[in-house]
VEXKE-804161 format. One record per residue (C-alpha): residue number from 1; residue in three letters; x, y, z. Coordinates in steps of 0.2 Angstrom, whole numbers, plus 2048, in hexadecimal, padded with zeros to 3 digits. Each point is the difference from the previous one (the first is absolute). Layout:
BEGIN
R|k|r|x|y|z
R|NUM|ala|X|Y|Z;
...
This chain:
BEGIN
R|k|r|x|y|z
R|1|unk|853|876|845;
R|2|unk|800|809|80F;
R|3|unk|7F3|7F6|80C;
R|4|unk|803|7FA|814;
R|5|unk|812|7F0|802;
R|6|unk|7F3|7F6|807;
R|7|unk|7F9|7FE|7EE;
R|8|unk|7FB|7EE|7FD;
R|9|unk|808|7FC|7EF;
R|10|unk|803|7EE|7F6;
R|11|unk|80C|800|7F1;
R|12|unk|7FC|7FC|7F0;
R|13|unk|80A|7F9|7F0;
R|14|unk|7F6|80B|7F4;
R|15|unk|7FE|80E|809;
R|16|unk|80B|803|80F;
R|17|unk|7FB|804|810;
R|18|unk|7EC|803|802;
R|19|unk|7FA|808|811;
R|20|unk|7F1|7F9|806;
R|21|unk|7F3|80B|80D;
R|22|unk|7FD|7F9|80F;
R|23|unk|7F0|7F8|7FC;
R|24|unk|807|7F9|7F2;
R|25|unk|80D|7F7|80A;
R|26|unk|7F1|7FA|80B;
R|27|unk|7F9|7F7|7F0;
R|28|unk|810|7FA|7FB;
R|29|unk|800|7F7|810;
R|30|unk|7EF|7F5|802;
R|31|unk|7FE|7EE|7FB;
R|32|unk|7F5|806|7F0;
R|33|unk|811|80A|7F9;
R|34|unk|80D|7F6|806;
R|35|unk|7F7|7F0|7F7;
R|36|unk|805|80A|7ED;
R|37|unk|812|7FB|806;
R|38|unk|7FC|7EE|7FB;
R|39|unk|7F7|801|7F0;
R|40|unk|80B|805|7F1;
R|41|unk|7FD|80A|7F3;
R|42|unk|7FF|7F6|7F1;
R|43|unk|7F8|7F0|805;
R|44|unk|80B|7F3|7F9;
R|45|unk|80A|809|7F4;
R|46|unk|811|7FF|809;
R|47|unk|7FD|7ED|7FB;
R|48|unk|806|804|7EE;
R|49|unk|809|811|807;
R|50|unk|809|7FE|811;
R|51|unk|802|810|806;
R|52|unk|7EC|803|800;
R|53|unk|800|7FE|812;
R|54|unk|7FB|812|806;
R|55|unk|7EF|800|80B;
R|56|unk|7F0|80C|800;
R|57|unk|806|806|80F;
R|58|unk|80D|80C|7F8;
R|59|unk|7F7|803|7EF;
R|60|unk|7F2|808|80C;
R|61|unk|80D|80B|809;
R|62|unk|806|805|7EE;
R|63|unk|7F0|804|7F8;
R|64|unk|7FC|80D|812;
R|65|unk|80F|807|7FC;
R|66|unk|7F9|803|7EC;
R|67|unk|7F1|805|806;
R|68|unk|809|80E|80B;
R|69|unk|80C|807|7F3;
R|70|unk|7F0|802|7F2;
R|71|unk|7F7|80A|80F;
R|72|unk|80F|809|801;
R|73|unk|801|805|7F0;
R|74|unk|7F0|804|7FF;
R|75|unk|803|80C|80C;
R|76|unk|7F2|7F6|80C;
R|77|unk|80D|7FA|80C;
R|78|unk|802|80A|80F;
R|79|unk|812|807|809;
R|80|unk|806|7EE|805;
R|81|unk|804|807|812;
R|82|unk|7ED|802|801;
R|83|unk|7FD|7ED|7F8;
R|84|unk|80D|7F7|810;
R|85|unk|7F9|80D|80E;
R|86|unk|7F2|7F3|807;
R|87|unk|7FB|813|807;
R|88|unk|7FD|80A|7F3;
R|89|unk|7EC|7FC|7F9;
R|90|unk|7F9|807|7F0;
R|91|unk|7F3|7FB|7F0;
R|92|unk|80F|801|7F6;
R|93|unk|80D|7F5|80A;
R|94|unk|7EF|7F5|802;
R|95|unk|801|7FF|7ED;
R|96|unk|812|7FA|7FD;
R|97|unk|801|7F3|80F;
R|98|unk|7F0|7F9|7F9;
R|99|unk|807|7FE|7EE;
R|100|unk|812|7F9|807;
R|101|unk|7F5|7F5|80B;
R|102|unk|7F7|7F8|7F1;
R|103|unk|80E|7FF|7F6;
R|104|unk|809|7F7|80E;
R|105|unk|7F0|7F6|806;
R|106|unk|7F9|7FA|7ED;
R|107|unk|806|7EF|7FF;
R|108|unk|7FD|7FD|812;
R|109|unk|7F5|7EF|7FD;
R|110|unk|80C|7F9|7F2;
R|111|unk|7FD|7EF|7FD;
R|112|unk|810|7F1|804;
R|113|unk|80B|803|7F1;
R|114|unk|7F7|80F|7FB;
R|115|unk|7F3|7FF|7F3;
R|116|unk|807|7EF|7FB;
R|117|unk|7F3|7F6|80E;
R|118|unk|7F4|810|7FF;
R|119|unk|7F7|7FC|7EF;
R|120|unk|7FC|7ED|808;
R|121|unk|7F6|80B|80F;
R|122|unk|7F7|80A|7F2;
R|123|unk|7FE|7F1|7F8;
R|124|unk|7F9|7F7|80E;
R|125|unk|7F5|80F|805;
R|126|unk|7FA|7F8|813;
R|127|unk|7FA|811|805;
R|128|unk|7FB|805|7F0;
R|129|unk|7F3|7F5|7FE;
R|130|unk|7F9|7FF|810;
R|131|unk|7EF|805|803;
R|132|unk|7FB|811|804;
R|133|unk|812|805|7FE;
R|134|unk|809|80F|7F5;
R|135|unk|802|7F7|7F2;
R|136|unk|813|805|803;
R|137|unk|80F|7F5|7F9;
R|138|unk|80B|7F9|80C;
R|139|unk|80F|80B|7FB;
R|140|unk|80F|809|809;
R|141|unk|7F7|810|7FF;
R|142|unk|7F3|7FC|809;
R|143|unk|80A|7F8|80D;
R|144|unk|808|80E|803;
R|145|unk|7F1|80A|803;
R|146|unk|7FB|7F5|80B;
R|147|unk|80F|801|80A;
R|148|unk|800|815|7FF;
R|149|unk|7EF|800|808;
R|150|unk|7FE|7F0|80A;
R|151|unk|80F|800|80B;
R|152|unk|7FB|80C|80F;
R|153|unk|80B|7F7|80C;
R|154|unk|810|804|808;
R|155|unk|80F|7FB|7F2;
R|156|unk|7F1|801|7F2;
R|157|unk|801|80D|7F1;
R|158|unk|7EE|808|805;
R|159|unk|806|803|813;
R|160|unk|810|808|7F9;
R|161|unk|7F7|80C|7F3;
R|162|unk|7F2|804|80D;
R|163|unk|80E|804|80F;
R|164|unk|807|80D|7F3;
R|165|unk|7F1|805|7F9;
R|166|unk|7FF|7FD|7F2;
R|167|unk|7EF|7F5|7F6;
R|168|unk|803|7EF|7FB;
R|169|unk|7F0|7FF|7F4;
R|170|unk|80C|810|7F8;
R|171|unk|80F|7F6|7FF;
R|172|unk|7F6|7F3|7FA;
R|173|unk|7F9|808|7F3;
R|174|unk|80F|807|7FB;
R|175|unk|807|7EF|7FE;
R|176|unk|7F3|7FC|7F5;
R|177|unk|800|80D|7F5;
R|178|unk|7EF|805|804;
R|179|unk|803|812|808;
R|180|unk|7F6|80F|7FC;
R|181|unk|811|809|7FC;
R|182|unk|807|7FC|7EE;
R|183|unk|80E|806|800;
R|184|unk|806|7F5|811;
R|185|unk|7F7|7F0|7F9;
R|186|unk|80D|804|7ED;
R|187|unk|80F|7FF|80C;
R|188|unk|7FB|7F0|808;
R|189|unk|7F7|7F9|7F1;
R|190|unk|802|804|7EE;
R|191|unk|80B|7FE|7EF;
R|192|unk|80F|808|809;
R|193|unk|800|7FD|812;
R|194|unk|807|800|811;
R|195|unk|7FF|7EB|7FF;
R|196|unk|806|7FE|7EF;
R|197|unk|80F|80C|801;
R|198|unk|804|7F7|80D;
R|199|unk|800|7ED|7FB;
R|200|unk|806|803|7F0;
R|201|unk|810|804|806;
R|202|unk|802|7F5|810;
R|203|unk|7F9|7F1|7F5;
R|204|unk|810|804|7F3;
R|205|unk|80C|804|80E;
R|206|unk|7FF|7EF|80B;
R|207|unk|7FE|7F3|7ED;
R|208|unk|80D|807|7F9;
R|209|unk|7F3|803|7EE;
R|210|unk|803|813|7FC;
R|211|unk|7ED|800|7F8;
R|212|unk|7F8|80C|80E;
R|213|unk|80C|80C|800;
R|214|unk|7FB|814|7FC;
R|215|unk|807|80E|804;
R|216|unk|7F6|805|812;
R|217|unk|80A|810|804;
R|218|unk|7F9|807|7EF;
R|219|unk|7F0|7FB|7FF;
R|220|unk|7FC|807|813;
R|221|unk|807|810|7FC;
R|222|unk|7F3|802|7F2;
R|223|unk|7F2|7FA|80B;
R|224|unk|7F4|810|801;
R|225|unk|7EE|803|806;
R|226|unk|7F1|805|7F4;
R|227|unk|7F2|809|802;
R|228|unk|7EF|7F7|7F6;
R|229|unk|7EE|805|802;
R|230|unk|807|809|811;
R|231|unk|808|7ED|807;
R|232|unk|811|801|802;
R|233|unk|809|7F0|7F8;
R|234|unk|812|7F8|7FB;
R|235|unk|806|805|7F2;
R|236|unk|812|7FD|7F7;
R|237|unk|80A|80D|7F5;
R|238|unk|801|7FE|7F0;
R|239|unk|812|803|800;
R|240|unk|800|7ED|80B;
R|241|unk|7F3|7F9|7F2;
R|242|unk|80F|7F3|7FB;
R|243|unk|805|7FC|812;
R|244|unk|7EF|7FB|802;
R|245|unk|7FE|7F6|7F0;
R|246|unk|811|7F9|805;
R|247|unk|7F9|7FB|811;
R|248|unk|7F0|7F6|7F9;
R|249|unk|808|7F6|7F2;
R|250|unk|80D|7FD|80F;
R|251|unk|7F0|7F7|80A;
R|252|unk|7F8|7F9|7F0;
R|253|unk|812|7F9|7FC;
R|254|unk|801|7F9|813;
R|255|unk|7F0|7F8|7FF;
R|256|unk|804|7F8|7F0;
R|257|unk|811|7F8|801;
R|258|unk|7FF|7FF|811;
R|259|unk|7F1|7FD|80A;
R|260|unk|7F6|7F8|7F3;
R|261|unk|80D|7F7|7F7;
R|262|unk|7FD|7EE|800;
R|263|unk|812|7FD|80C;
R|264|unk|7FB|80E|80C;
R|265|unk|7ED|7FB|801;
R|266|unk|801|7EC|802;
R|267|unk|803|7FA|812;
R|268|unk|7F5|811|805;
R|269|unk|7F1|7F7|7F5;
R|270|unk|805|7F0|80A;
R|271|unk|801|809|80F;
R|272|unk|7ED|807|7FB;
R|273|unk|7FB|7EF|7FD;
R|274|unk|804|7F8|810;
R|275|unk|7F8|80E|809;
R|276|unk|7F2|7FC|7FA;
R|277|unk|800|7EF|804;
R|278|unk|802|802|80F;
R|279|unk|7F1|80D|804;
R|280|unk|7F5|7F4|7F9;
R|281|unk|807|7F2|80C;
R|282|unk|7FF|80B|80F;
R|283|unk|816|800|801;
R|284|unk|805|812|800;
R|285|unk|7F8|80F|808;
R|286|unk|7EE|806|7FA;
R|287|unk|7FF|811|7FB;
R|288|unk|7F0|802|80E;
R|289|unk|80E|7F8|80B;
R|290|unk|80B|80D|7FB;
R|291|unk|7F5|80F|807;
R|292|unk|7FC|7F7|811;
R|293|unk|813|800|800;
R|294|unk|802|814|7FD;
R|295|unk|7F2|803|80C;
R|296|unk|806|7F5|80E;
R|297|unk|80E|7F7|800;
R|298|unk|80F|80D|7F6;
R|299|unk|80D|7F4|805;
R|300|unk|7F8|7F2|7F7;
R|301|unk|7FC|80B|7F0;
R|302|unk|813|804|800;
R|303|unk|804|7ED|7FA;
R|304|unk|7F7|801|7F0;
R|305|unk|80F|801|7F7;
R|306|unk|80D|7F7|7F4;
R|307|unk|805|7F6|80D;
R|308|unk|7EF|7F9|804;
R|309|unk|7FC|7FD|7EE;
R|310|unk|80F|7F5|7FD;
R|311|unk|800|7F7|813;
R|312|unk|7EC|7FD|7FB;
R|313|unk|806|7FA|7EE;
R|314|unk|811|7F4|806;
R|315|unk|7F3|7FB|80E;
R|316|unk|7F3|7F8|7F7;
R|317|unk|80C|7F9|7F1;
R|318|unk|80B|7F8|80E;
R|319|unk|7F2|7F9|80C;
R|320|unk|7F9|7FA|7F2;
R|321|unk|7EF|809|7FE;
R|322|unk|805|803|7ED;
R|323|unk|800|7EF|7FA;
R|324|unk|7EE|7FF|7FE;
R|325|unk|801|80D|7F2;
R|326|unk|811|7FA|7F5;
R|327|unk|7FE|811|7F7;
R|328|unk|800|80C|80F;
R|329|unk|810|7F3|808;
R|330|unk|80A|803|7EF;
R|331|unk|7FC|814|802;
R|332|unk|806|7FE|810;
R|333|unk|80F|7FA|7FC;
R|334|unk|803|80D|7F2;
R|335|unk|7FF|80E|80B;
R|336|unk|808|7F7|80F;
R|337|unk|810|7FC|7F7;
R|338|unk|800|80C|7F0;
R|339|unk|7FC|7F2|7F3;
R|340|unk|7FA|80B|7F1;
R|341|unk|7F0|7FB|7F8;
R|342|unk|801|802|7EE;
R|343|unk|7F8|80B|7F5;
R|344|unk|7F3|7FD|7F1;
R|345|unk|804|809|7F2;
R|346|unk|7F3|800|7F1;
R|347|unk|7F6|80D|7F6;
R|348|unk|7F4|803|80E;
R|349|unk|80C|804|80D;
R|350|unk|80A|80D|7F6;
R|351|unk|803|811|808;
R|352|unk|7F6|80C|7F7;
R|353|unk|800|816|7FD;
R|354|unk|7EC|800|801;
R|355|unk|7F6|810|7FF;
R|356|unk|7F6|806|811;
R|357|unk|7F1|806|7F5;
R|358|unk|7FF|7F0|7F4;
R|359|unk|7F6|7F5|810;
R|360|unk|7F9|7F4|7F2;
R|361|unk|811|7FC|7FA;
R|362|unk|806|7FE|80F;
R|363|unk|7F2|7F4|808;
R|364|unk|803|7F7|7F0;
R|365|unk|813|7FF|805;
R|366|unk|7FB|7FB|812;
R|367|unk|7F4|7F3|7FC;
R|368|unk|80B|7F7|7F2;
R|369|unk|80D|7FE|80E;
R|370|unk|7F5|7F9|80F;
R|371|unk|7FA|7F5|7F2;
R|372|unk|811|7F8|7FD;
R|373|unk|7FF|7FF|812;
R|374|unk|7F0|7F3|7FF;
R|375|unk|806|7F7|7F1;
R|376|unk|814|7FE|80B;
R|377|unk|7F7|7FB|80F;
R|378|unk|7F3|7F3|7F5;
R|379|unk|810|7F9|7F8;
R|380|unk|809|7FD|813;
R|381|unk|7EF|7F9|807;
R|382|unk|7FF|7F2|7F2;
R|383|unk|812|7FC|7FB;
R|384|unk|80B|806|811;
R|385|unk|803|7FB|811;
R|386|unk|7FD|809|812;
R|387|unk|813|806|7FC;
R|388|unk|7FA|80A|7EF;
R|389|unk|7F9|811|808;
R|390|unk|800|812|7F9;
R|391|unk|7FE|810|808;
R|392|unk|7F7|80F|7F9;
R|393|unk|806|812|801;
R|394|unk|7F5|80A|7F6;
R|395|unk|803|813|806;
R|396|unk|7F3|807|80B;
R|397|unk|805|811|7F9;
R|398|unk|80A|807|7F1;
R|399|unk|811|809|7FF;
R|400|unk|7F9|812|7FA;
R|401|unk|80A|811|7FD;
R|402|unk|7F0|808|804;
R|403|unk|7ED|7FF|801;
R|404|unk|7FA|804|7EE;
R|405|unk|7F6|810|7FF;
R|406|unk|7F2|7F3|7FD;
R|407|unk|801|7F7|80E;
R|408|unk|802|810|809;
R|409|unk|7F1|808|7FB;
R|410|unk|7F5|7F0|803;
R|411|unk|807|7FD|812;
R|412|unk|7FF|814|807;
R|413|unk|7F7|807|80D;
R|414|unk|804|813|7FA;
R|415|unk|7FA|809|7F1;
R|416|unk|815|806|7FC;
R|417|unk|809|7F1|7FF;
R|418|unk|810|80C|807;
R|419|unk|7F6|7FC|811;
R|420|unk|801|7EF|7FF;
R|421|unk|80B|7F7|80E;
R|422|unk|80E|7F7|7F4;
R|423|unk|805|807|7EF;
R|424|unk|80F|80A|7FF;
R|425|unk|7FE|814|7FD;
R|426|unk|80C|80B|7F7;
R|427|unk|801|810|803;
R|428|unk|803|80A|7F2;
R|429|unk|80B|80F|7FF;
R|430|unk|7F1|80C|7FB;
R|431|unk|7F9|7FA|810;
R|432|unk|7F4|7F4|7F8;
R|433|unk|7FC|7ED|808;
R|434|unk|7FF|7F2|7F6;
R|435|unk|800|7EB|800;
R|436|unk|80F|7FA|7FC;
R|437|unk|7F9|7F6|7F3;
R|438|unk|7FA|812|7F8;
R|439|unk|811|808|801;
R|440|unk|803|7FF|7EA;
R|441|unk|816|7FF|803;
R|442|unk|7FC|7F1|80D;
R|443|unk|804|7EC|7FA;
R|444|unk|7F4|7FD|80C;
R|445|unk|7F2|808|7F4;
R|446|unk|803|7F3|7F3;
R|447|unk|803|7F0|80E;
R|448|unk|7F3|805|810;
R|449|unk|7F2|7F4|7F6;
R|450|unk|80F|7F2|800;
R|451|unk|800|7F2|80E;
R|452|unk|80B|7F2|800;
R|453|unk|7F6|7ED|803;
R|454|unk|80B|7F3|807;
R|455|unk|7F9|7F0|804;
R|456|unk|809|7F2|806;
R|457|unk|7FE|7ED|803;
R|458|unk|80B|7F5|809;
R|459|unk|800|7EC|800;
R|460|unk|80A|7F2|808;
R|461|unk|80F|7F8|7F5;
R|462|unk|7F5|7F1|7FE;
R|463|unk|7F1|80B|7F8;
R|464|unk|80B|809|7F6;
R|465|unk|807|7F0|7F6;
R|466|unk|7EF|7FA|7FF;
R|467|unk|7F9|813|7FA;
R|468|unk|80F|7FD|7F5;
R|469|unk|7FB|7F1|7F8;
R|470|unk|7EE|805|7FE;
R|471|unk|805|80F|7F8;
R|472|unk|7FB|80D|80B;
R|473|unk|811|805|801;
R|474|unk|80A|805|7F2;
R|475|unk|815|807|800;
């Protein structure tokens, strides 16, 4: 590309080199960005698959660079000697800086070890429940905002965004997928996006598991945009329709034997489990805490990471503070030293192909298992010792290809469903549009009601031989 030597570029092992604008580099730079450096990717996966070590910090550089290859395909990029020249001012290059500046800035209030201490925030819920509040969960999402539009001090991202003029509730609303612009919320957010195509492949790269991969070259060449009801949106061609099926059984295959699997999941439901410990004991950072931090003190915000969730965690189990609580000390201990928990296996607990429109069978499912829970948790009350503990990991959400046209149509806010933000979109050769799941030659017709439910409970070697001898667990 021909742009200015001066050219601020980082290299990447997926990609190559990626230039970054000036302002971007500005970013890059500030306590809030530099923090993603020191929080890896997959939470505690590298424990059972070493070379899971990579940080949000790249993946965020990687999914910016996505995000500017489907605008250029899409032919909504502009020249990119016009996108480096801080000079050069336009609604268009206004448009493609503030897409590469969400895709770069989405995960910008990731939790320590990514979503693994996150759900134990949601679950807390401080500012959720406080009164006169939003009512919002105490998420990464809505960190992030927070940071995009509450930062208007020098070395903060609102300061850097206002100084180029560019609008942080924009960027914001970007991020969250809330943007009056369809088409530019489908490239951050949907089925087939900028995030996914990204992590997918970065996520396989670093562990060494070959699940993620798809073939990216050919699935962006086919990336075309659509006109419905006069909104322009993303659409696929249907000559891609198999890269694209290709790619979602690549994620629903990553979730599966990956991320949900009862080895990659256990020290992250640990991990979770101590997090929230400690928010009710006062030991780690608050989520209110948190924003006082990103409005006033960046550099403080900056060591909520990995390394101040483990000093906090071999902290408290050295000083002593955990030996009031045996179970929480023996968790400690697990996730300090890598001591695998085991895992209960019985009929509840099996992983199960459900269907998304079958809720009652499903809510059947759910309860039989938190059941079992009750009746394993009774058995360890009466007959076990502070040493016999289990750890619950029921899925907070489930391993879909797609959203089933059901469930589309009762969650839209558009009357055509090919307006809606995350279902894919093939575009047919006669220059028709239609759901992927619609498309009669695609597998993902007959699988897009399919999800995969993978629950998971884990138990000291004391509790299992007890379960054991109870019954519970058979094999």
């Amino acid at each position: 590309m021909e742009v200015s030597a001066k050219t601020k570029i980082v290299f990447d092992p997926l990609y190559g080199f990626i230039h970054l604008t000036n302002l971007e580099w500005e970013i890059i730079h500030t306590p809030f960005y530099q923090r993603l450096r020191w929080i890896k990717q997959l939470g505690f996966t590298f424990y059972t698959f070493p070379g899971a070590e990579h940080s949000r910090y790249g993946h965020s550089i990687g999914v910016m660079f996505n995000a500017h290859k489907i605008l250029q395909r899409l032919g909504k990029a502009v020249p990119e000697t016009d996108l480096f020249d801080d000079s050069v001012q336009s609604p268009a290059k206004a448009f493609h800086q503030s897409i590469r500046l969400a895709a770069l800035l989405h995960d910008l209030g990731t939790f320590m070890f990514s979503h693994t201490t996150e759900m134990a925030y949601i679950r807390y819920g401080e500012t959720t429940h406080e009164k006169n509040g939003k009512g919002h969960p105490d998420d990464h999402e809505h960190l992030g905002s927070y940071i995009i539009k509450n930062t208007d001090y020098p070395r903060g991202i609102t300061y850097i965004l206002k100084k180029y003029r560019l609008d942080p509730q924009k960027i914001s609303n970007l991020v969250k997928g809330i943007d009056p612009n369809v088409l530019a919320n489908q490239i951050l957010h949907s089925e087939v996006d900028c995030d996914r195509m990204d992590y997918l492949l970065r996520d396989a790269h670093y562990s060494g598991i070959k699940y993620g991969t798809y073939d990216r070259d050919y699935l962006l060449h086919h990336f075309r945009v659509a006109e419905v009801n006069g909104q322009e949106i993303v659409a696929i061609h249907h000559n891609a329709l198999h890269a694209v099926e290709d790619f979602l059984m690549a994620r629903f295959a990553w979730y599966s034997q990956v991320v949900r699997s009862a080895r990659g999941a256990r020290f992250d439901a640990i991990a979770e489990e101590l997090t929230f410990y400690m928010l009710e004991k006062g030991k780690i950072y608050t989520y209110s805490q948190l924003m006082d931090f990103i409005a006033n003190d960046p550099d403080k915000f900056y060591t909520f990471n990995d390394q101040y969730f483990m000093n906090q965690v071999h902290h408290y189990y050295t000083s002593g503070e955990f030996d009031k609580n045996p179970r929480i000390k023996d968790l400690a201990f697990s996730l300090l030293f890598g001591k695998a928990p085991r895992t209960i296996k019985c009929e509840e607990f099996k992983q199960r192909i459900l269907s998304q429109d079958e809720d009652q069978v499903y809510e059947k499912i759910v309860k039989k298992a938190e059941a079992k829970i009750v009746e394993i948790k009774e058995i360890l009350k009466k007959k076990g010792t502070d040493q016999d503990w289990i750890v619950e990991d029921l899925p907070k959400k489930n391993i879909i290809f797609v959203k089933s046209r059901k469930k589309l149509v009762k969650s839209k806010t558009f009357d055509n469903l090919l307006l809606e933000r995350d279902p894919a979109k093939i575009l047919m050769d006669n220059g028709d549009v239609r759901l992927l799941g619609d498309v009669e030659n695609s597998i993902i017709s007959d699988l897009q009601t399919k999800f995969n439910f993978v629950p998971n409970v884990y138990c000291s070697d004391s509790a299992y031989e007890l379960l054991k001898q109870e019954g519970i667990i058979t094999g």
